[in-house]
C-alpha distance (Angstrom), angle and dihedral (degrees) to the residues before:
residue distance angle dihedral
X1 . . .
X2 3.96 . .
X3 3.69 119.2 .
X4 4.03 125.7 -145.6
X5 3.53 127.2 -165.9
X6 3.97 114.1 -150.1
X7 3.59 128.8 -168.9
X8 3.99 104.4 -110.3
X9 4.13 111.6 166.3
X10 3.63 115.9 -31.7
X11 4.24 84.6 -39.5
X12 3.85 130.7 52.1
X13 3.69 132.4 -119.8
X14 4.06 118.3 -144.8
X15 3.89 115.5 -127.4
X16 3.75 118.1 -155.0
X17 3.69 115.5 -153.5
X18 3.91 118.3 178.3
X19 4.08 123.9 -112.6
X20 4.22 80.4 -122.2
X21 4.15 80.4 75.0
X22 3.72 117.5 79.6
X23 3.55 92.9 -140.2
X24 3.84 136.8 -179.1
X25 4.14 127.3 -156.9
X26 3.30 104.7 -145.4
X27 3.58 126.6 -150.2
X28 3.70 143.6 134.2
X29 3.96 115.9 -107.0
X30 3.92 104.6 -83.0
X31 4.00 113.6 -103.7
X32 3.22 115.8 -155.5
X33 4.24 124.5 -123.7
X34 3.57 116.1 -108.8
X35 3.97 104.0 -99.9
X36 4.12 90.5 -121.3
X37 3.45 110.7 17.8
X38 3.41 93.3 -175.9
X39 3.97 92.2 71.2
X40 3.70 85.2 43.6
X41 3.86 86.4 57.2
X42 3.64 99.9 38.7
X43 4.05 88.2 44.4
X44 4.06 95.3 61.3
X45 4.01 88.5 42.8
X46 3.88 94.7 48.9
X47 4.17 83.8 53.9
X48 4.22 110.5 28.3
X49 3.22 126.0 -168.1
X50 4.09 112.1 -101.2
X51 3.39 96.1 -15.4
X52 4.13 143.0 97.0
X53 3.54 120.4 -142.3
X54 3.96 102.3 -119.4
X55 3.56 118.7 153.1
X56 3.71 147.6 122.4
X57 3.88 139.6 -143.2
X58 3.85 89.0 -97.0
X59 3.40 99.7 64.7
X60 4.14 119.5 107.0
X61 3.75 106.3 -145.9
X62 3.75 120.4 -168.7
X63 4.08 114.3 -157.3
X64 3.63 121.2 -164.6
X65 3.70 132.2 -136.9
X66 3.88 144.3 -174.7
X67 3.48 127.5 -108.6
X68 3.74 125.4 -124.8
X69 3.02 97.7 -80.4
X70 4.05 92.1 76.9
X71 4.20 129.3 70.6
X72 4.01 93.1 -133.3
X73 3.75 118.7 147.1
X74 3.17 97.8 -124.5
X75 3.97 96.1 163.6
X76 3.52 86.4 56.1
X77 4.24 103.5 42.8
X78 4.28 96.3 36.2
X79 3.80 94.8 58.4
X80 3.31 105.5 48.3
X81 4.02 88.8 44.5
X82 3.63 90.2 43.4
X83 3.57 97.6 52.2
X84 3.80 91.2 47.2
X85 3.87 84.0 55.8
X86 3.72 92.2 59.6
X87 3.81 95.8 44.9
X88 3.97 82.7 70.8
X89 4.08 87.0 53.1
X90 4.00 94.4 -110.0
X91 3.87 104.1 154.4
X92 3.44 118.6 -126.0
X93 4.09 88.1 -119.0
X94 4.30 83.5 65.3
X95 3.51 89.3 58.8
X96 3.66 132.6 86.6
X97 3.71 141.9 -165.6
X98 3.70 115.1 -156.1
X99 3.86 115.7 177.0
X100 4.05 112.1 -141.1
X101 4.08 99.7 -122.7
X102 3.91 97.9 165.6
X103 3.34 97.9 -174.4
X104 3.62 103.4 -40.0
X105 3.86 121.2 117.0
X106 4.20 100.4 -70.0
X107 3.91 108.0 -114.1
X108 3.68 113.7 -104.9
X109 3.75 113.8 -120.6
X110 3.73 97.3 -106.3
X111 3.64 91.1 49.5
X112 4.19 90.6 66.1
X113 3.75 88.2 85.4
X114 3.96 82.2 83.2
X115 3.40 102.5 62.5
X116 4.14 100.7 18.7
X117 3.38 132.5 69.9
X118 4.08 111.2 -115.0
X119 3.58 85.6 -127.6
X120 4.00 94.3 59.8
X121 3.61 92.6 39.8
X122 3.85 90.8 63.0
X123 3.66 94.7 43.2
X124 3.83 105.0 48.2
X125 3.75 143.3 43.6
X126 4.12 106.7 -109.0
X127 3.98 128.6 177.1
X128 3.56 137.9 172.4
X129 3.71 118.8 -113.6
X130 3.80 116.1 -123.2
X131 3.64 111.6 -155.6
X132 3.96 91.7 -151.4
X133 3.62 99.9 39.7
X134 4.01 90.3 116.8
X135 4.04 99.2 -169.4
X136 3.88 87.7 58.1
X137 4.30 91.5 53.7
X138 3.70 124.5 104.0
X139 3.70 115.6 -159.8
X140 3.85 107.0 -142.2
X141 3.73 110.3 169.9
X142 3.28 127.0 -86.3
X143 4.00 136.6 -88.0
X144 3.86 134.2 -108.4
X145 3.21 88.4 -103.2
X146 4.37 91.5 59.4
X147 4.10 88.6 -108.7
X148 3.69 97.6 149.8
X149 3.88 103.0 -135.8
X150 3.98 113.4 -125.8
X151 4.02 117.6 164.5
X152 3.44 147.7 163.9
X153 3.53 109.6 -73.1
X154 3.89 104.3 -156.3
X155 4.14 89.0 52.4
X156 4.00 87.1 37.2
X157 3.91 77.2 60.4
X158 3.56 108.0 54.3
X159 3.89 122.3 112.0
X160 3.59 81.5 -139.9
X161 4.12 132.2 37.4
X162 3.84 134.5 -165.1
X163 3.36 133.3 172.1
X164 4.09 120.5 -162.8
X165 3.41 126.7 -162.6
X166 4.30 136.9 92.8
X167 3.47 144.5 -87.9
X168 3.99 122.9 -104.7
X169 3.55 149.3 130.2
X170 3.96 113.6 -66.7
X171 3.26 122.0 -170.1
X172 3.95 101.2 -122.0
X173 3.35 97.0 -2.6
X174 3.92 83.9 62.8
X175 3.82 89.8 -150.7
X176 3.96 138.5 23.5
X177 3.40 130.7 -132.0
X178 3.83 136.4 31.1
X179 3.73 109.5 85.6
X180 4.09 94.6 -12.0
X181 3.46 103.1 90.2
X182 3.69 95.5 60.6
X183 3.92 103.6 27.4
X184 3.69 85.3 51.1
X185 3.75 99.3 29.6
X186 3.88 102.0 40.2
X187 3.66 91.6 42.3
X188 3.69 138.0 112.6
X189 3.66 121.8 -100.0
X190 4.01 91.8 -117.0
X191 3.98 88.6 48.4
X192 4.24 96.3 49.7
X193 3.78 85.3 43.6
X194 3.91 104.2 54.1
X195 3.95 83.2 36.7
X196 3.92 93.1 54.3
X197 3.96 91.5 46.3
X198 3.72 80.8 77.4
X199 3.32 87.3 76.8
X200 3.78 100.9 93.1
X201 3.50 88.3 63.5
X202 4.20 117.3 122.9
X203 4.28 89.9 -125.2
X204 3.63 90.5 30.0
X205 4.18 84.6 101.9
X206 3.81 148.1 94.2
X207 4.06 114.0 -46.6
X208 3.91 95.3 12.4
X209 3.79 115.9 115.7
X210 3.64 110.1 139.3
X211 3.88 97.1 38.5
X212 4.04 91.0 36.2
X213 3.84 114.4 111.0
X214 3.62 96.6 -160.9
X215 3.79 94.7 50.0
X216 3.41 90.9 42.1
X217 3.94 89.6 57.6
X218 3.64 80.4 51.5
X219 3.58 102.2 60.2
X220 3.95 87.3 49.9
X221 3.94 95.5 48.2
X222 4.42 84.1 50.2
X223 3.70 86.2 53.2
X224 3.68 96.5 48.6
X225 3.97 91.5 51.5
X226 4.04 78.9 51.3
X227 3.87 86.0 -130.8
X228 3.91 102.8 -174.7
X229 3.44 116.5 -165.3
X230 4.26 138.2 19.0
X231 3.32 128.6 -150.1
X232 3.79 111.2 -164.9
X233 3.69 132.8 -174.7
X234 4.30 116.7 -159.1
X235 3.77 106.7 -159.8
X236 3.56 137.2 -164.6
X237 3.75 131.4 -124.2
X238 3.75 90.0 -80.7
X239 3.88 90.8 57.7
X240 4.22 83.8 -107.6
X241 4.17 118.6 141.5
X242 3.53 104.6 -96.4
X243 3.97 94.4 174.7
X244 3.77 130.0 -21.8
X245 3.97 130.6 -163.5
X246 3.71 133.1 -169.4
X247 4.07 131.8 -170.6
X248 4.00 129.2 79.0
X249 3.84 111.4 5.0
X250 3.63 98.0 -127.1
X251 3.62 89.3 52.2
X252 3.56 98.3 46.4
X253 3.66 88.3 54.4
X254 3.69 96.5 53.2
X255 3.62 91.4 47.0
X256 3.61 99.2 45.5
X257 4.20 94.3 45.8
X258 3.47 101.0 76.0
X259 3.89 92.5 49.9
X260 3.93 84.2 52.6
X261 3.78 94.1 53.3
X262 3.67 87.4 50.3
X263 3.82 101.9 45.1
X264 3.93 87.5 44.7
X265 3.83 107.4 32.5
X266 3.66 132.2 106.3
X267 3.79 125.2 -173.4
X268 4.33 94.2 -146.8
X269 3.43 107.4 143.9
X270 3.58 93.6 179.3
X271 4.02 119.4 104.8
X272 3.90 117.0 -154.5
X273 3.80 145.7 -146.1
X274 3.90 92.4 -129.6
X275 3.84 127.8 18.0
X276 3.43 119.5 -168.9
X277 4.00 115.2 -158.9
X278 3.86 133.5 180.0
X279 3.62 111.1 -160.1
X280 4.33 85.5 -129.6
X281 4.28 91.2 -89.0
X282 4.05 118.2 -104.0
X283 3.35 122.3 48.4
X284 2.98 97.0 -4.3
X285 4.17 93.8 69.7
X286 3.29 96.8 27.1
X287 3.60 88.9 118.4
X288 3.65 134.4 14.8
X289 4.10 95.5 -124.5
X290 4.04 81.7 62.8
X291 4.31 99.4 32.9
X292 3.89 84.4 53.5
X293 3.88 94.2 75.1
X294 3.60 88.9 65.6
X295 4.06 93.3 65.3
X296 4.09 89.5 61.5
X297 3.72 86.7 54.2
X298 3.45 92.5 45.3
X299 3.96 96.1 47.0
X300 3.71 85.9 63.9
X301 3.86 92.2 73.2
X302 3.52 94.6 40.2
X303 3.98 129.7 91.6
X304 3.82 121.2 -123.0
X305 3.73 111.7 -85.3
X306 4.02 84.3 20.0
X307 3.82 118.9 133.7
X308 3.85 124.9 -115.1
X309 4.19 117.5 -152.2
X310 3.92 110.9 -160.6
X311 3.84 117.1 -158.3
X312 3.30 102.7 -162.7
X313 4.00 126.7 149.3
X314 3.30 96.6 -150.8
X315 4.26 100.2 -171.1
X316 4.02 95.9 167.8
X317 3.73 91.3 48.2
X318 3.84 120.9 -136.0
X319 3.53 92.4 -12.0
X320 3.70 82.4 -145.5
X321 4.02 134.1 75.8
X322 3.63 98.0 176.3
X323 4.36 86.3 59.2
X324 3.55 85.9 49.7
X325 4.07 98.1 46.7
X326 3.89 80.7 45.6
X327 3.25 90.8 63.6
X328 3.80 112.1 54.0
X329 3.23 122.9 121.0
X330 4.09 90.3 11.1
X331 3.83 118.8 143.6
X332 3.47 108.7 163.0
X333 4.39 138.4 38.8
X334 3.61 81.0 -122.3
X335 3.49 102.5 52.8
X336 3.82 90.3 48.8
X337 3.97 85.5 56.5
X338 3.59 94.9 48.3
X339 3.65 96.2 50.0
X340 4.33 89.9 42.2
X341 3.63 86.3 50.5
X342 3.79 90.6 50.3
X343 3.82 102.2 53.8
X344 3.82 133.2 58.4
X345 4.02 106.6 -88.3
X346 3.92 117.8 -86.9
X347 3.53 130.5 -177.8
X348 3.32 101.5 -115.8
X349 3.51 107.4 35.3
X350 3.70 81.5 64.0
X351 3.72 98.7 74.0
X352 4.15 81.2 54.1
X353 3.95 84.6 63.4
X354 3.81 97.4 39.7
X355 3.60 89.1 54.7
X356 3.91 94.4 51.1
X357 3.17 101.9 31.5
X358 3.89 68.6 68.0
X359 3.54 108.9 45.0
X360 4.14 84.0 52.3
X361 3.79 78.7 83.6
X362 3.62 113.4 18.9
X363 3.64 134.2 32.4
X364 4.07 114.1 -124.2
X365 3.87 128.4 -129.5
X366 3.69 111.8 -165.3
X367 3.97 118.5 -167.7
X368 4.05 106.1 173.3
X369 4.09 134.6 108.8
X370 3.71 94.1 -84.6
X371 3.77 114.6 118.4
X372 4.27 112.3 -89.9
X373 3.89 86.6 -127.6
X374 4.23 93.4 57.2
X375 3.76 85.4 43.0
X376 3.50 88.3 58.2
X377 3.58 102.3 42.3
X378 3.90 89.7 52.6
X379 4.04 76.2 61.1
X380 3.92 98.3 -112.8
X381 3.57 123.5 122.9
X382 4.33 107.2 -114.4
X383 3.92 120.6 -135.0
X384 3.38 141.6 -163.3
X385 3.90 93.4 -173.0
X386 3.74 129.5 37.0
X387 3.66 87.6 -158.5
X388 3.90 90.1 55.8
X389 3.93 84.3 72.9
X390 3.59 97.8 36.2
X391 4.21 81.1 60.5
X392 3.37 93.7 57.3
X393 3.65 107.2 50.2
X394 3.42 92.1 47.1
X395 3.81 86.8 61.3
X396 3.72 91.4 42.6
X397 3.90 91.1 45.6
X398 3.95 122.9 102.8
X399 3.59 90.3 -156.3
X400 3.81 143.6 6.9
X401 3.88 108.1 -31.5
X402 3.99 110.2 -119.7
X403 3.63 116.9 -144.3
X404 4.12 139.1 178.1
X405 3.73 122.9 -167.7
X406 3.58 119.2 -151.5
X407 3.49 115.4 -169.2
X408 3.39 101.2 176.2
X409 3.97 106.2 32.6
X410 3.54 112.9 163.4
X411 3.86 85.5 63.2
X412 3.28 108.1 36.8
X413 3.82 114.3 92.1
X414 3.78 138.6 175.8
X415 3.84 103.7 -102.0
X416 3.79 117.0 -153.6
């Protein structure tokens, strides 16, 4: 018997998979953290990326954040940028803090101690963008791609504009950071939807940037909001700065992508009967709308007709009540593509196509704290025990079950 300890919350749960299995841990080569990641920080701000430091105290800068829903160091990338901000003599007053919502549920004030140092909070002004607060939206155009271009209007109007955040794989995005986390997460509702429909795209998938329509649309909505300057953290398995640069987004990203693709590749060829995947524990399943990126990663180790177990806590449930409304009355993957197909695009809804476009291929284990009966009418099958699956299809196999383990899904990817 082997043992495997996945990330599941902020604990871990041990798997037990029999020496009957062939089975494959799989994980990309561990990179190290940077020893002091503040000098790592401090290095690629002191020397950006396209871009001369040139301001005065009068300028108003607006700096972007993620939500909760996102492992960014924010302790360690906000001080170093805000004390470079005050070496210039901006007041504290001039600067402000805007956290990247999208159109997730807008943190509440006292819930900014999660993501914000106590220290920050006191010092600066900080509010949660609400995707469908209409008095706050700019219009700005709209993108090559017909994405009609509605933003935040107090960042929009900044002299200055930073987005924080890091680099690493997205699932049809291909890649994090760089513009995304404000042209997605500062944007109207309209603008994140019609973006997002890009989604059922062929190169609109994990690892494609240059290629990828929907990131593509991204990097044009980012340069419509003017956004000047990226400060992006790559981190390691442990969720510890591995590198970090700073300077013009696009730049940023392109530097920073390769060093992602390193840090989260694997070269397994190998595709499996069974893949077992934890979406890497807190935050990044602390809802199902954000644990369900980690089945597309998974799916890429895993045969056709295979079967994909999530472990996925889950504590803020869907973390979506349009995907749930979606799917009333639902039986069938097909159905829930039919009826997507039918209707204008909402995010949303388009977590209810993700998942079937999945379970077209693969049936889904869930094991998490959402209730069996939800579970079920999201059509996956809920568990208590991955090893209650792993049973059963070794009884249903012909011959020696195949299995991958995954520990750390939503950054792993197939490296070629």
């Amino acid at each position: 018997m082997t043992e495997y300890s996945l990330p599941y919350g902020r604990s871990k749960i041990t798997v037990t998979l029999p020496d009957s299995v062939d089975q494959q841990l799989i994980l990309p080569a561990y990179t190290a953290a940077a020893p002091e990641p503040l000098v790592v920080v401090r290095e690629a701000i002191d020397h950006p990326l396209g871009f001369n430091w040139n301001i005065g105290p009068t300028a108003t800068v607006a700096v972007a954040v993620n939500d909760k829903t996102r492992p960014v160091p924010n302790h360690l990338l906000l001080t170093p940028l805000l004390a470079k901000l005050a070496s210039f003599g901006i007041p504290d007053e001039q600067i402000h803090i805007w956290i990247a919502s999208g159109t997730h549920i807008p943190m509440q004030p006292e819930e900014f101690i999660a993501i914000l140092p106590p220290e920050i909070i006191a010092r600066y002004r900080i509010a949660a963008h609400n995707a469908d607060d209409a008095e706050n939206l700019e219009y700005l155009g709209q993108t090559s791609a017909g994405s009609p271009v509605w933003v935040n209007r107090r960042f929009h109007a900044a002299d200055l504009r930073i987005v924080v955040g890091d680099i690493e794989p997205h699932h049809f995005a291909g890649f994090s950071g760089g513009y995304k986390s404000a042209a997605i997460g500062l944007a109207g509702r309209k603008t994140i939807n019609h973006n997002h429909a890009l989604l059922i795209r062929p190169n609109s998938w994990i690892g494609i940037f240059e290629e990828n329509p929907l990131r593509q649309d991204i990097e044009e909505i980012g340069a419509l909001m003017n956004i000047d300057l990226a400060l992006n953290a790559i981190l390691n398995q442990d969720k510890a700065i591995v590198a970090a640069f700073f300077g013009r987004p696009g730049l940023v990203s392109r530097a920073g992508i390769p060093v992602s693709k390193s840090v989260c590749g694997t070269h397994c060829e190998r595709q499996f009967d069974l893949v077992i995947a934890s979406a890497g524990g807190h935050p990044k399943d602390i809802n199902f709308y954000q644990a369900q990126k980690a089945l597309t990663h998974a799916s890429m180790f895993c045969k056709p007709g295979g079967a994909l177990v999530l472990v996925a806590s889950c504590p803020e449930g869907t973390g979506s009540r349009a995907y749930e409304d979606f799917m009333t009355g639902l039986q069938t993957p097909s159905e829930v593509m039919e009826k997507f197909s039918s209707m204008e695009f909402r995010v949303g809804p388009h977590k209810a196509f993700q998942v079937a476009r999945l379970l077209s291929e693969h049936p889904i284990y869930l094991l998490s704290e959402l209730q069996p009966g939800l579970v079920s009418r999201l059509l996956m099958q809920p568990i208590s025990r991955v090893e209650d699956v792993v049973a059963r299809l070794i009884e249903q196999a012909e011959r020696p079950l195949t299995a991958a383990i995954l520990p750390h899904a939503t950054t792993t990817i197939r490296r070629s």
